[in-house]
Biopython code that builds the backbone (N, CA, C, O; Angstrom):
import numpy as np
from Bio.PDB.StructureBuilder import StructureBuilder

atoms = [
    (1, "UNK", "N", (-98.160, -16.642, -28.185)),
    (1, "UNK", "CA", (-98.676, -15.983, -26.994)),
    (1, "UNK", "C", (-99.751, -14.954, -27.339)),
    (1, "UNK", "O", (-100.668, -14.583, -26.606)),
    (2, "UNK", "N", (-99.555, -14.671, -28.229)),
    (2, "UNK", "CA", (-100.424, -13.527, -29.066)),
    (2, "UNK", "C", (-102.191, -13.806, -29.195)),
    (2, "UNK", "O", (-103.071, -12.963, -29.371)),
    (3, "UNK", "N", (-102.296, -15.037, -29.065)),
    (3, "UNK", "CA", (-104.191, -15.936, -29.057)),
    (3, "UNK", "C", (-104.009, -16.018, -27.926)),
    (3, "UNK", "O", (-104.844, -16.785, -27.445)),
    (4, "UNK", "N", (-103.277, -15.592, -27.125)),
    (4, "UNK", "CA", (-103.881, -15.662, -25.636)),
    (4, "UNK", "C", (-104.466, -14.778, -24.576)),
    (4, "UNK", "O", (-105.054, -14.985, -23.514)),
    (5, "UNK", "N", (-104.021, -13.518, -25.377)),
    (5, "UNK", "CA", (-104.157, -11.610, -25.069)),
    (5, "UNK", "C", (-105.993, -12.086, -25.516)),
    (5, "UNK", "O", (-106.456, -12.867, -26.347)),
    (6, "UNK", "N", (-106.710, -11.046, -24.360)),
    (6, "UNK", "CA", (-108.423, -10.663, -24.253)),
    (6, "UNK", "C", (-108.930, -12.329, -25.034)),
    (6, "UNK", "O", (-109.556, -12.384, -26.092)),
    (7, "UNK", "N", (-108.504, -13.524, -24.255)),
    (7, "UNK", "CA", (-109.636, -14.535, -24.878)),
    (7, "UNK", "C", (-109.867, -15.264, -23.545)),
    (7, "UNK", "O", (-109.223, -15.797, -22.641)),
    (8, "UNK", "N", (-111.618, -14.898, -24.051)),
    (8, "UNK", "CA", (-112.510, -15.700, -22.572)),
    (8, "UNK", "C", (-113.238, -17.241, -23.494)),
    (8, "UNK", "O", (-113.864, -17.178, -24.553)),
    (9, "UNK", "N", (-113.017, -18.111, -22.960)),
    (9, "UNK", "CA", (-113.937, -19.168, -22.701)),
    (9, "UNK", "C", (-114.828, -19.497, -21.298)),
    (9, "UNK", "O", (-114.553, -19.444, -20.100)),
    (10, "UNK", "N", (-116.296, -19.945, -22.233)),
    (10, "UNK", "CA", (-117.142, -20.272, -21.243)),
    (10, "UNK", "C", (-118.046, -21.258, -21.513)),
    (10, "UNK", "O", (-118.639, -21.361, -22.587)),
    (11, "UNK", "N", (-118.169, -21.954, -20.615)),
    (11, "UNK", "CA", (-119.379, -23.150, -20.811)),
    (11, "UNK", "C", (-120.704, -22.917, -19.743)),
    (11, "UNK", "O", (-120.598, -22.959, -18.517)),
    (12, "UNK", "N", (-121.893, -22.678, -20.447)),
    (12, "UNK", "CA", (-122.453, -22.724, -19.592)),
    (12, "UNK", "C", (-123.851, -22.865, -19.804)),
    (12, "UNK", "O", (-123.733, -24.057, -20.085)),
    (13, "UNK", "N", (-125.536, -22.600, -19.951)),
    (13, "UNK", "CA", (-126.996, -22.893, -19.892)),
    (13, "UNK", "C", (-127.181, -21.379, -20.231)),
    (13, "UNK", "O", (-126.895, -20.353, -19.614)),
    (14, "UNK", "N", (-127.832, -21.647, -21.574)),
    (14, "UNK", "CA", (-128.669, -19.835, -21.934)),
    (14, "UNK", "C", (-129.756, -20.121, -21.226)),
    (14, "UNK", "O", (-130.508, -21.087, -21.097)),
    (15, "UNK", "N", (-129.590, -18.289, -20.499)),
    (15, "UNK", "CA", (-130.510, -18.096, -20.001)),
    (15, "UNK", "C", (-132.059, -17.659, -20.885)),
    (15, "UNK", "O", (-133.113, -17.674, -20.250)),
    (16, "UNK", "N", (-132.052, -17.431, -21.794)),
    (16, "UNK", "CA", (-133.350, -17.164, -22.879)),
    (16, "UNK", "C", (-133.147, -17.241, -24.107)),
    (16, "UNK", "O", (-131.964, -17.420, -24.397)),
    (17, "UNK", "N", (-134.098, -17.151, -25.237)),
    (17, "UNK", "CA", (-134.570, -17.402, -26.103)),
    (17, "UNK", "C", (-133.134, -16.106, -26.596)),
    (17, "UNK", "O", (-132.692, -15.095, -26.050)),
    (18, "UNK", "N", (-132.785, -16.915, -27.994)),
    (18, "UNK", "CA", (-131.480, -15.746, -28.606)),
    (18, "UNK", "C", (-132.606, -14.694, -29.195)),
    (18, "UNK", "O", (-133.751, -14.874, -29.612)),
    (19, "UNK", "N", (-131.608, -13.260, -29.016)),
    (19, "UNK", "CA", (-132.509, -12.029, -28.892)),
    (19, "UNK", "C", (-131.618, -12.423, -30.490)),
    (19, "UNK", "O", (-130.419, -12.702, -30.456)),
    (20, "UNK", "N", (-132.330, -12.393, -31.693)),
    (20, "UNK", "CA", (-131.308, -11.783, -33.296)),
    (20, "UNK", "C", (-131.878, -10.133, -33.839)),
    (20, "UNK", "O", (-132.889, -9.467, -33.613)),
    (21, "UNK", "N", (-131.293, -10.039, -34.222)),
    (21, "UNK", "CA", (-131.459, -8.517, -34.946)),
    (21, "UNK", "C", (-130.574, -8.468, -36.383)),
    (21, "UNK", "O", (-129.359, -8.624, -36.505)),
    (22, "UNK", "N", (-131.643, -8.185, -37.499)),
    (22, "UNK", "CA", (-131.200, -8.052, -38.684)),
    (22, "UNK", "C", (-131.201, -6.254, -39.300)),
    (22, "UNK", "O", (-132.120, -5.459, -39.104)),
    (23, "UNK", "N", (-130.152, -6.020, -39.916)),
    (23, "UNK", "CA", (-129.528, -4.811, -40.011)),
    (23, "UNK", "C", (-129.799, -4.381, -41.668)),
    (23, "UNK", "O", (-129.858, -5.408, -42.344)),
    (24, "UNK", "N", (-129.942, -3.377, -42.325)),
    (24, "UNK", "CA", (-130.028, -2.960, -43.938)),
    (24, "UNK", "C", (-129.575, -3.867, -45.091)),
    (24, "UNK", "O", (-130.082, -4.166, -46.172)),
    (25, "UNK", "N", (-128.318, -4.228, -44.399)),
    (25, "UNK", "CA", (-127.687, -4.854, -45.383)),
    (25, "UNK", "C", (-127.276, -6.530, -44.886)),
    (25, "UNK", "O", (-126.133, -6.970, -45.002)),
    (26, "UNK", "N", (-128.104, -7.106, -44.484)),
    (26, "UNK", "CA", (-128.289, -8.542, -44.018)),
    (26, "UNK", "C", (-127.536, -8.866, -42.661)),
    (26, "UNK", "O", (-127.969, -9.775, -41.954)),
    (27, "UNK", "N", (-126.517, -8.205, -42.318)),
    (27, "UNK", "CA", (-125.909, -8.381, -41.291)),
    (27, "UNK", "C", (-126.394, -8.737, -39.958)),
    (27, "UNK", "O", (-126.992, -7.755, -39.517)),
    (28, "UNK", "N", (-126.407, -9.892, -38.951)),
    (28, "UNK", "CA", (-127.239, -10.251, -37.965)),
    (28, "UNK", "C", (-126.315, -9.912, -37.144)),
    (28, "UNK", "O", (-125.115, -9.695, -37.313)),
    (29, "UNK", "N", (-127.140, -9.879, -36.016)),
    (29, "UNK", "CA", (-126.100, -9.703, -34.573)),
    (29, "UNK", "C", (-127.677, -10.596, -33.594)),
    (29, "UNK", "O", (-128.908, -10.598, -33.604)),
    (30, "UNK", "N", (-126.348, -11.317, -32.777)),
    (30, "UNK", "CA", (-127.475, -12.558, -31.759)),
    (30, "UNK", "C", (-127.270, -11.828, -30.464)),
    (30, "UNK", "O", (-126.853, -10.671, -30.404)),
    (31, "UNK", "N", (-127.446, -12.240, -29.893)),
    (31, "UNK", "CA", (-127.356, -11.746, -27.975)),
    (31, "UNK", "C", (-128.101, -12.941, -27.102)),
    (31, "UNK", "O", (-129.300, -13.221, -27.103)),
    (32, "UNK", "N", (-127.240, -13.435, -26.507)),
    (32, "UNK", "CA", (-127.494, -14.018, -25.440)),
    (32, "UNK", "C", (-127.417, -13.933, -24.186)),
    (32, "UNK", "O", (-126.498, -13.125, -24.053)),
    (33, "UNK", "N", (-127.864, -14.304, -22.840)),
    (33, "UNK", "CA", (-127.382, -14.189, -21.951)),
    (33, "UNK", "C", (-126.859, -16.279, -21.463)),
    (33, "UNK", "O", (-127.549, -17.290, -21.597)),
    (34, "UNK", "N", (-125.461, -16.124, -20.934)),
    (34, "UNK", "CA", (-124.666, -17.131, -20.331)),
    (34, "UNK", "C", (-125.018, -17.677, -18.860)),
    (34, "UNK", "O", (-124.574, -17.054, -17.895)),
    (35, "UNK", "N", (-125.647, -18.595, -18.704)),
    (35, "UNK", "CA", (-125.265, -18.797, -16.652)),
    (35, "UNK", "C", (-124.051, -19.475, -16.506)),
    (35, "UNK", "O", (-124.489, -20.418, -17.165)),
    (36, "UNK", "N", (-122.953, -19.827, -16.241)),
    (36, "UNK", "CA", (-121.794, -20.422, -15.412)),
    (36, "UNK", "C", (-121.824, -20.507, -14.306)),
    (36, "UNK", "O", (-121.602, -19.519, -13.606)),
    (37, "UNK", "N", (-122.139, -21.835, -13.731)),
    (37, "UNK", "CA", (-121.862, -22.141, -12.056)),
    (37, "UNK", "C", (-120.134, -22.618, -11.859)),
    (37, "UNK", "O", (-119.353, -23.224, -12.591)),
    (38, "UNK", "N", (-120.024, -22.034, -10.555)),
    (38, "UNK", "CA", (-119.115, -21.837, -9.526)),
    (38, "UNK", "C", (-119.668, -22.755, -8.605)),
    (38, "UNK", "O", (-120.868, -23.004, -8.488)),
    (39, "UNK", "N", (-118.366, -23.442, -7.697)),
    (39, "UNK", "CA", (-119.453, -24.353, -6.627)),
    (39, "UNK", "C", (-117.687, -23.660, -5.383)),
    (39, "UNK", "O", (-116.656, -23.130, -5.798)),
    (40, "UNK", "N", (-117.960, -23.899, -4.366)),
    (40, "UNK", "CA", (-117.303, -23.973, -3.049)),
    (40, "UNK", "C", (-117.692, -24.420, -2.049)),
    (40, "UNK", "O", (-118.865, -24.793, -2.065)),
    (41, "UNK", "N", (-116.873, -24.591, -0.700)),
    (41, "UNK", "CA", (-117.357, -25.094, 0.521)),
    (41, "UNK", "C", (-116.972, -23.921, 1.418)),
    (41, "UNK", "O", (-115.958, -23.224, 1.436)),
    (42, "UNK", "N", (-118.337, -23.907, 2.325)),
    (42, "UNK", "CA", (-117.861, -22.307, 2.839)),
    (42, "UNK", "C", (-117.439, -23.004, 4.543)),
    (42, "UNK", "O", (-117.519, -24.188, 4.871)),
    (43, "UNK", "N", (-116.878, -21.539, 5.620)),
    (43, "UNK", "CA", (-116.661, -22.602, 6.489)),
    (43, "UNK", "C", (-117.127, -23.767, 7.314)),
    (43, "UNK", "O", (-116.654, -24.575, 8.113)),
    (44, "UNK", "N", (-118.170, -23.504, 6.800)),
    (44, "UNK", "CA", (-119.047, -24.516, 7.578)),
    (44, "UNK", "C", (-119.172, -26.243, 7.229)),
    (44, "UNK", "O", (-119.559, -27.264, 7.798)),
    (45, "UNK", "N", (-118.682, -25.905, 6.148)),
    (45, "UNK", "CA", (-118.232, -27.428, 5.052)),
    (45, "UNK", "C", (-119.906, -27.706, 4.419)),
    (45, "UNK", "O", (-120.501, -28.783, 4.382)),
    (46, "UNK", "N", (-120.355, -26.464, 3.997)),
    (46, "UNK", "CA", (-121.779, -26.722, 3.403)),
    (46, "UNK", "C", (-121.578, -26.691, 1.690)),
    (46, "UNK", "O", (-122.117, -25.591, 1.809)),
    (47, "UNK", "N", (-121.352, -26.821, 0.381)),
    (47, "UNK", "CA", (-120.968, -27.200, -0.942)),
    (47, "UNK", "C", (-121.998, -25.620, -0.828)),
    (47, "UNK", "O", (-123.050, -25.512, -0.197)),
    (48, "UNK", "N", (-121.277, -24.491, -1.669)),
    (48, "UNK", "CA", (-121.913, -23.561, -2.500)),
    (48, "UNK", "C", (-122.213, -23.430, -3.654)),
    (48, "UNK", "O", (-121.307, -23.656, -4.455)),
    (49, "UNK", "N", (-123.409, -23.071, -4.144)),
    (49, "UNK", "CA", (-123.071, -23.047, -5.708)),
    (49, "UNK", "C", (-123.162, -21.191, -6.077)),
    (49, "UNK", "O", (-124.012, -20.387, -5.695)),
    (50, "UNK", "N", (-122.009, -20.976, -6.897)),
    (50, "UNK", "CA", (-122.554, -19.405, -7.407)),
    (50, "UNK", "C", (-122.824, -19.569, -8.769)),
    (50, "UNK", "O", (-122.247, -20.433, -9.428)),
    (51, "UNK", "N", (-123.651, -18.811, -9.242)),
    (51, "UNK", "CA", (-123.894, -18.946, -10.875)),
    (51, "UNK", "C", (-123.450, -17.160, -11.060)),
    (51, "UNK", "O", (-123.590, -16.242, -10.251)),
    (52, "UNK", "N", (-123.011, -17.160, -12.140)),
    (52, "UNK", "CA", (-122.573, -15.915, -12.824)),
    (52, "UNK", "C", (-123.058, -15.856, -14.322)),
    (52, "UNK", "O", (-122.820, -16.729, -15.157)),
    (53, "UNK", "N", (-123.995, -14.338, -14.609)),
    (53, "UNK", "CA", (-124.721, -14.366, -15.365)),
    (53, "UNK", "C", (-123.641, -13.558, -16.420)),
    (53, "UNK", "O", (-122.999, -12.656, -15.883)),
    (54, "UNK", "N", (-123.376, -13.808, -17.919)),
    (54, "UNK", "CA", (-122.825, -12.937, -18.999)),
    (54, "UNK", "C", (-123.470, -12.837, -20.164)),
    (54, "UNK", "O", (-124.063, -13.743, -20.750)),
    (55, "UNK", "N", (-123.336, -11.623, -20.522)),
    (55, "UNK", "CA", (-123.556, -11.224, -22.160)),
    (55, "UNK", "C", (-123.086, -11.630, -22.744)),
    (55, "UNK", "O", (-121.901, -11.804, -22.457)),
    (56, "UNK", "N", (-123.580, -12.122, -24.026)),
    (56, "UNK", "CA", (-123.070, -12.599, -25.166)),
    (56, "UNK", "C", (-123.561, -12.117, -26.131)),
    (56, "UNK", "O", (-124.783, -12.012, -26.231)),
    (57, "UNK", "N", (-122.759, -11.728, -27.028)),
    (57, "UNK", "CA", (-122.887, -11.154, -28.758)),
    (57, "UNK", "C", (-122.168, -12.057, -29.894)),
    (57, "UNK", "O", (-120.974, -12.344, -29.991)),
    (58, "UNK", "N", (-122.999, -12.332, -30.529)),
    (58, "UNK", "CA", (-122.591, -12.752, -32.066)),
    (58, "UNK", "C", (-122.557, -12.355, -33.475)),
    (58, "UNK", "O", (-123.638, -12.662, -33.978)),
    (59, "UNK", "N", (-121.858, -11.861, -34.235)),
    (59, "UNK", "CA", (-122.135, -11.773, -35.539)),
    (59, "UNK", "C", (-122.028, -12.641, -36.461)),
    (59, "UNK", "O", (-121.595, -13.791, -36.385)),
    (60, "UNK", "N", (-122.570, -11.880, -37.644)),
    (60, "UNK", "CA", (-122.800, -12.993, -39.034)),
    (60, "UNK", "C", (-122.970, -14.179, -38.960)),
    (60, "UNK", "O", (-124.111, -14.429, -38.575)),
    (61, "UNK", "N", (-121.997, -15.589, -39.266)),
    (61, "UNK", "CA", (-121.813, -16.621, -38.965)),
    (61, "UNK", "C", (-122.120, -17.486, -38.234)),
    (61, "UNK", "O", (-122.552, -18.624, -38.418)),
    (62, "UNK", "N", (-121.822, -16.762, -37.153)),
    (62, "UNK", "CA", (-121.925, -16.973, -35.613)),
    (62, "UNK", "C", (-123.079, -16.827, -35.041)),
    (62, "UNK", "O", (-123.483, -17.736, -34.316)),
    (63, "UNK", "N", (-123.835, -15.696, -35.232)),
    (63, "UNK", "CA", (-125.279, -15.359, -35.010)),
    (63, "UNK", "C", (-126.356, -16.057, -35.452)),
    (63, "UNK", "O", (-127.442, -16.338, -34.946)),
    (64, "UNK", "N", (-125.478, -16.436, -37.235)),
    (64, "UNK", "CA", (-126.829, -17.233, -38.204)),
    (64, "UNK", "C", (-126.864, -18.952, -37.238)),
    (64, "UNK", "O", (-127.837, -19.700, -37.329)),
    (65, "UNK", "N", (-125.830, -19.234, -36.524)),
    (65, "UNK", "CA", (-125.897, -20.783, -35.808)),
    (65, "UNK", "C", (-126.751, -20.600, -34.675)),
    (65, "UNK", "O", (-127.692, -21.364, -34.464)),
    (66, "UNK", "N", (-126.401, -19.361, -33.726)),
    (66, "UNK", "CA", (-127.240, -19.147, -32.564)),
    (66, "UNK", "C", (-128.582, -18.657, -32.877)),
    (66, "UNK", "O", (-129.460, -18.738, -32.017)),
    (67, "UNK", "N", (-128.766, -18.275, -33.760)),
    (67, "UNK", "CA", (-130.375, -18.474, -34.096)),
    (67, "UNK", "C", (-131.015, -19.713, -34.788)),
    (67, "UNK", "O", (-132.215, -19.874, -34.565)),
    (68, "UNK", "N", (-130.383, -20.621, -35.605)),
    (68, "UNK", "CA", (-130.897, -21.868, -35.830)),
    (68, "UNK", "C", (-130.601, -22.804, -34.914)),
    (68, "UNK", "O", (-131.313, -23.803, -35.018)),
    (69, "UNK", "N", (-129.717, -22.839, -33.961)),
    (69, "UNK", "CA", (-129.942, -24.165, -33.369)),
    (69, "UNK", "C", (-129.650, -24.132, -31.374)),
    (69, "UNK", "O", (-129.289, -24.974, -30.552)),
    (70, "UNK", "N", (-130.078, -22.584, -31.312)),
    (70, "UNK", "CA", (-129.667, -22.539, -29.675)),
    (70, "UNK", "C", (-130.910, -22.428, -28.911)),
    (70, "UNK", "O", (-131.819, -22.679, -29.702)),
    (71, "UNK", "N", (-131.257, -22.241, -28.063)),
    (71, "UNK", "CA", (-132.689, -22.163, -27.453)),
    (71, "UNK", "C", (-132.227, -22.347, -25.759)),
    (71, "UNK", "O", (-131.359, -23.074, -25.276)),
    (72, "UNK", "N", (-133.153, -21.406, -25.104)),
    (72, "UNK", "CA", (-132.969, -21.327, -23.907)),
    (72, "UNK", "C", (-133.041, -22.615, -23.324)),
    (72, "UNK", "O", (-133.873, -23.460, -23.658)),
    (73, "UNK", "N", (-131.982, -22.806, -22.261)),
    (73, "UNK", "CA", (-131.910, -23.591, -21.015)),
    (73, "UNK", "C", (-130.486, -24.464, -22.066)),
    (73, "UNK", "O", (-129.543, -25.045, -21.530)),
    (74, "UNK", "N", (-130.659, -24.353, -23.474)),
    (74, "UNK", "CA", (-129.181, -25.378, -23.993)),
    (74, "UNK", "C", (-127.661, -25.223, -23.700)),
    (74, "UNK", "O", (-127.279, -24.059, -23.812)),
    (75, "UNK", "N", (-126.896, -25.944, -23.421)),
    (75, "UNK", "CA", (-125.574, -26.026, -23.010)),
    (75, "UNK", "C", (-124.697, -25.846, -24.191)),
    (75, "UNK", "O", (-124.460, -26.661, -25.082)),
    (76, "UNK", "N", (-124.292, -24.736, -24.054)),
    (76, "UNK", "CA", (-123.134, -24.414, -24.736)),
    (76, "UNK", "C", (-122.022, -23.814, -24.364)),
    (76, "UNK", "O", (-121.877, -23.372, -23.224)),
    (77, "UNK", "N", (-120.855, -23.711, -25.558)),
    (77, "UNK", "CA", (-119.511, -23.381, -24.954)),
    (77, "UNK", "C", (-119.251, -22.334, -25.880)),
    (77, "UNK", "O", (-119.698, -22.384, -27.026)),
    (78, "UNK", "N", (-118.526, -21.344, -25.447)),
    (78, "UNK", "CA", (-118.130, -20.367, -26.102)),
    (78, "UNK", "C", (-116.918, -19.768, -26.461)),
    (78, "UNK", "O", (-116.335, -19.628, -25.386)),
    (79, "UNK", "N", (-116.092, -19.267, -27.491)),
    (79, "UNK", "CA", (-114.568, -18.499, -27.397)),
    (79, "UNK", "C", (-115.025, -17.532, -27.787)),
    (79, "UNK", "O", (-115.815, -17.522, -28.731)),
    (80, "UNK", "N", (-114.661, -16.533, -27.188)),
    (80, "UNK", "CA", (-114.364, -14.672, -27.958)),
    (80, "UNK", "C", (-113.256, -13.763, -26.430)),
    (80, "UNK", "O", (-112.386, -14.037, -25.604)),
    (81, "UNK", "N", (-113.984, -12.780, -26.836)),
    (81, "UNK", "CA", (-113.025, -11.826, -26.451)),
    (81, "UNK", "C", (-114.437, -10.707, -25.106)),
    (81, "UNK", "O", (-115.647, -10.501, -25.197)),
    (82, "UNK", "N", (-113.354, -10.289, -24.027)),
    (82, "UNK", "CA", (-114.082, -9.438, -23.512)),
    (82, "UNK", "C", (-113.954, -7.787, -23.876)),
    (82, "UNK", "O", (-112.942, -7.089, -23.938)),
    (83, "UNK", "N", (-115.378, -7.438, -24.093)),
    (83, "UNK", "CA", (-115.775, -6.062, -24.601)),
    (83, "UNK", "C", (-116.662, -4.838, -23.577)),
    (83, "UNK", "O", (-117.784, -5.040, -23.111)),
    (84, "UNK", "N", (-116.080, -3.930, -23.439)),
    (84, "UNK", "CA", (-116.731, -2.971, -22.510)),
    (84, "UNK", "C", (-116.953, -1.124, -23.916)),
    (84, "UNK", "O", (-116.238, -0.485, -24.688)),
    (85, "UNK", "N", (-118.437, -1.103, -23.395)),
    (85, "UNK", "CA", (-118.892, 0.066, -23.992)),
    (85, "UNK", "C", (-120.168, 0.511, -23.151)),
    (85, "UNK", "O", (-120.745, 0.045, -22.168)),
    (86, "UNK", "N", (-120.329, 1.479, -23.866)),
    (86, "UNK", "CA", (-121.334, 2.722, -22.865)),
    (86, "UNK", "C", (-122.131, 3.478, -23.640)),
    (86, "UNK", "O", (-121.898, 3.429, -24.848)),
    (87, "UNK", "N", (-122.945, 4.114, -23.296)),
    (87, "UNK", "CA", (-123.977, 4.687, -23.942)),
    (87, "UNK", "C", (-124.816, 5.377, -23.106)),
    (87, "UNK", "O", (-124.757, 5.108, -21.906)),
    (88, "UNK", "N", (-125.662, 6.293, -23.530)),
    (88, "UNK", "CA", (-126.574, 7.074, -22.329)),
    (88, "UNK", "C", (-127.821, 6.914, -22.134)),
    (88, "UNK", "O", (-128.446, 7.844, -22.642)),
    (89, "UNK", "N", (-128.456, 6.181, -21.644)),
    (89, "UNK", "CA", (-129.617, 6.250, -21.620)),
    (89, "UNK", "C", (-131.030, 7.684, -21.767)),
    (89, "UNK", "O", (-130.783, 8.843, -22.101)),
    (90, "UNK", "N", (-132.020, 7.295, -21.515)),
    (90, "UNK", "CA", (-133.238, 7.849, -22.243)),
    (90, "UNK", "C", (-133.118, 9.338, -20.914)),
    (90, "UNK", "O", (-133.335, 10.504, -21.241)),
    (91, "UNK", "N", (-132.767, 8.940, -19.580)),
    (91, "UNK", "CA", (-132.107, 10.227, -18.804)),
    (91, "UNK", "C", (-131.509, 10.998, -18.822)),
    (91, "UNK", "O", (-131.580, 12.083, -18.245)),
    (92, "UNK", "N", (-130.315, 10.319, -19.942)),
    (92, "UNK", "CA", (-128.633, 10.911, -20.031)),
    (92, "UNK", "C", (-128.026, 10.375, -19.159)),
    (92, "UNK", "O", (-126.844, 10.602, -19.418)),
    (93, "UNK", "N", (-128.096, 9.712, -18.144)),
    (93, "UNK", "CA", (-127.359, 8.745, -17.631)),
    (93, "UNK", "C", (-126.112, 7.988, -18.272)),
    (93, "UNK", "O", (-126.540, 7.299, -19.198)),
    (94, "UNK", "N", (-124.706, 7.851, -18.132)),
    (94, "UNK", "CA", (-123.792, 7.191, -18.462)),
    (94, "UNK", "C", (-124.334, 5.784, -18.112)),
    (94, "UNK", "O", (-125.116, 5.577, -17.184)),
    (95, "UNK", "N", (-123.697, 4.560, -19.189)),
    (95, "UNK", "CA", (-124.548, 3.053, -19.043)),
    (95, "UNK", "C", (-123.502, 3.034, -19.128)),
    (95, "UNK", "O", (-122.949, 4.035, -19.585)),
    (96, "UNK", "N", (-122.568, 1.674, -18.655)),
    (96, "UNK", "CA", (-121.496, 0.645, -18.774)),
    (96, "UNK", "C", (-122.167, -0.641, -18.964)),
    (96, "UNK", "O", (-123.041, -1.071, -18.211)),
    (97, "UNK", "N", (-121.592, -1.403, -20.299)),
    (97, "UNK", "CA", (-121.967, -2.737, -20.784)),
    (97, "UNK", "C", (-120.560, -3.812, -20.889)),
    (97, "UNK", "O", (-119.617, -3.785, -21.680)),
    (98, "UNK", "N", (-120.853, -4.703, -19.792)),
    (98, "UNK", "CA", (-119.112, -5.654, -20.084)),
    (98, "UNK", "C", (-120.077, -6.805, -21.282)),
    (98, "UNK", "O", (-121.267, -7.084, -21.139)),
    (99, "UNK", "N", (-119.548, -7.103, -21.946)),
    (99, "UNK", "CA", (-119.818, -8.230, -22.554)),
    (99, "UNK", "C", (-118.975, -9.490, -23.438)),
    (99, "UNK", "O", (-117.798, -9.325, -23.758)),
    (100, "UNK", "N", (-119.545, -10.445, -23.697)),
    (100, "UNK", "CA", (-118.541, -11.298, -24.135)),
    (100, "UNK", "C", (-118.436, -11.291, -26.103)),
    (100, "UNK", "O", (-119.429, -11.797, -26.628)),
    (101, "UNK", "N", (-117.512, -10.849, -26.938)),
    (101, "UNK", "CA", (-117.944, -11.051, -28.237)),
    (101, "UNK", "C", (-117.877, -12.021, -28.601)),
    (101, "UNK", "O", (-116.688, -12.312, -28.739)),
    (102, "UNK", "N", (-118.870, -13.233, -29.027)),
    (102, "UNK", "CA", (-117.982, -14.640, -29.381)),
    (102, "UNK", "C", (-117.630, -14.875, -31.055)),
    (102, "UNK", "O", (-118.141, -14.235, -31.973)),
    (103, "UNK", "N", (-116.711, -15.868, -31.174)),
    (103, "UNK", "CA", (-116.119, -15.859, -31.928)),
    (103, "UNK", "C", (-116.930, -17.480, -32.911)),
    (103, "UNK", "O", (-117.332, -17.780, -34.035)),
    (104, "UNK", "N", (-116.749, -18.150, -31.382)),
    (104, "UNK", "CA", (-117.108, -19.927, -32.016)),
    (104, "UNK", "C", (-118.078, -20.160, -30.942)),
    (104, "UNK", "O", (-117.869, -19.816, -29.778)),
    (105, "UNK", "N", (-119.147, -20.753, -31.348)),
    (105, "UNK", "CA", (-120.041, -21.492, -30.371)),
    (105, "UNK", "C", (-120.033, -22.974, -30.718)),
    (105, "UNK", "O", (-120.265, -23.401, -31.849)),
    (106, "UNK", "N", (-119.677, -23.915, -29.389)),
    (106, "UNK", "CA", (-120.173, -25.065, -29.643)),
    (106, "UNK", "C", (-121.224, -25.530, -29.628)),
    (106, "UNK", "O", (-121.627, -24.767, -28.750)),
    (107, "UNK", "N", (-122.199, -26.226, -29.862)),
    (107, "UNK", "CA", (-123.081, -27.044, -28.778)),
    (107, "UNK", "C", (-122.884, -28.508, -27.877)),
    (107, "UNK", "O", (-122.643, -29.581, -28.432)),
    (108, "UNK", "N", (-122.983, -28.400, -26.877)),
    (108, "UNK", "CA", (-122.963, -29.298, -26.052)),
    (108, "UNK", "C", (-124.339, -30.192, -25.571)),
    (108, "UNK", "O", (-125.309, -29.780, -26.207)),
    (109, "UNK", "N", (-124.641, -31.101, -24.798)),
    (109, "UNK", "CA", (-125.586, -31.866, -24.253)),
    (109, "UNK", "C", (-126.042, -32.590, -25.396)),
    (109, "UNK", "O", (-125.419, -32.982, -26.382)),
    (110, "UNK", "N", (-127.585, -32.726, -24.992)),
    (110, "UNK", "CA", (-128.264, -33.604, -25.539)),
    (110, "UNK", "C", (-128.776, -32.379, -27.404)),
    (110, "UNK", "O", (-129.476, -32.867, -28.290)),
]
sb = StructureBuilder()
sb.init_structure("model")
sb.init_model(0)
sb.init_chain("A")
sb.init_seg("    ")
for serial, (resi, resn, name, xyz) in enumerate(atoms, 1):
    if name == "N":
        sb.init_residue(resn, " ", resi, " ")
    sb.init_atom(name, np.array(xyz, "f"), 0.0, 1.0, " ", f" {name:<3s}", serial, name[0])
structure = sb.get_structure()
């Protein structure tokens, strides 16, 4: 029961080009953004579609795949965990960031 505590899966179309960032000591971190469509029928019996946009973060491993072989608009699937942090912007403003950490990326489609 214990792999089942904070784990999100998602399948869904990057929305852009993977943002990578390399760190002093080789360490990468990727960032993506996720679309996931939702579909329903509202009362009218018209088919909805919702798309829901998520963050995605990768390290090492994980990052070195999403920078060699992901590219905007490709279908992929994802496992990690959901992550919330904050920071202040250039105002001092409090920021809230939900995001997804992934763990495994598949690739899917063509």
């Amino acid at each position: 029961m214990n792999a089942m505590k904070n784990r999100v899966q998602l399948i869904g179309h990057v929305g852009q080009q993977p943002e990578i960032k390399t760190f002093e000591k080789g360490k990468k971190v990727a960032t993506i953004t996720l679309a996931t469509n939702d579909y329903y029928t509202n009362e009218k019996g018209e088919k909805i579609e919702q798309t829901e946009w998520h963050r995605v973060v990768a390290w090492g491993k994980t990052a070195d795949i999403i920078e060699k072989l992901v590219t905007k608009g490709k279908e992929i699937a994802i496992d990690g965990k959901l992550t919330h942090r904050s920071y202040d912007d250039k105002e001092g403003i409090k920021r809230f960031i939900t995001e997804v950490v992934a763990n495994e990326v598949l690739l899917l489609g063509k």
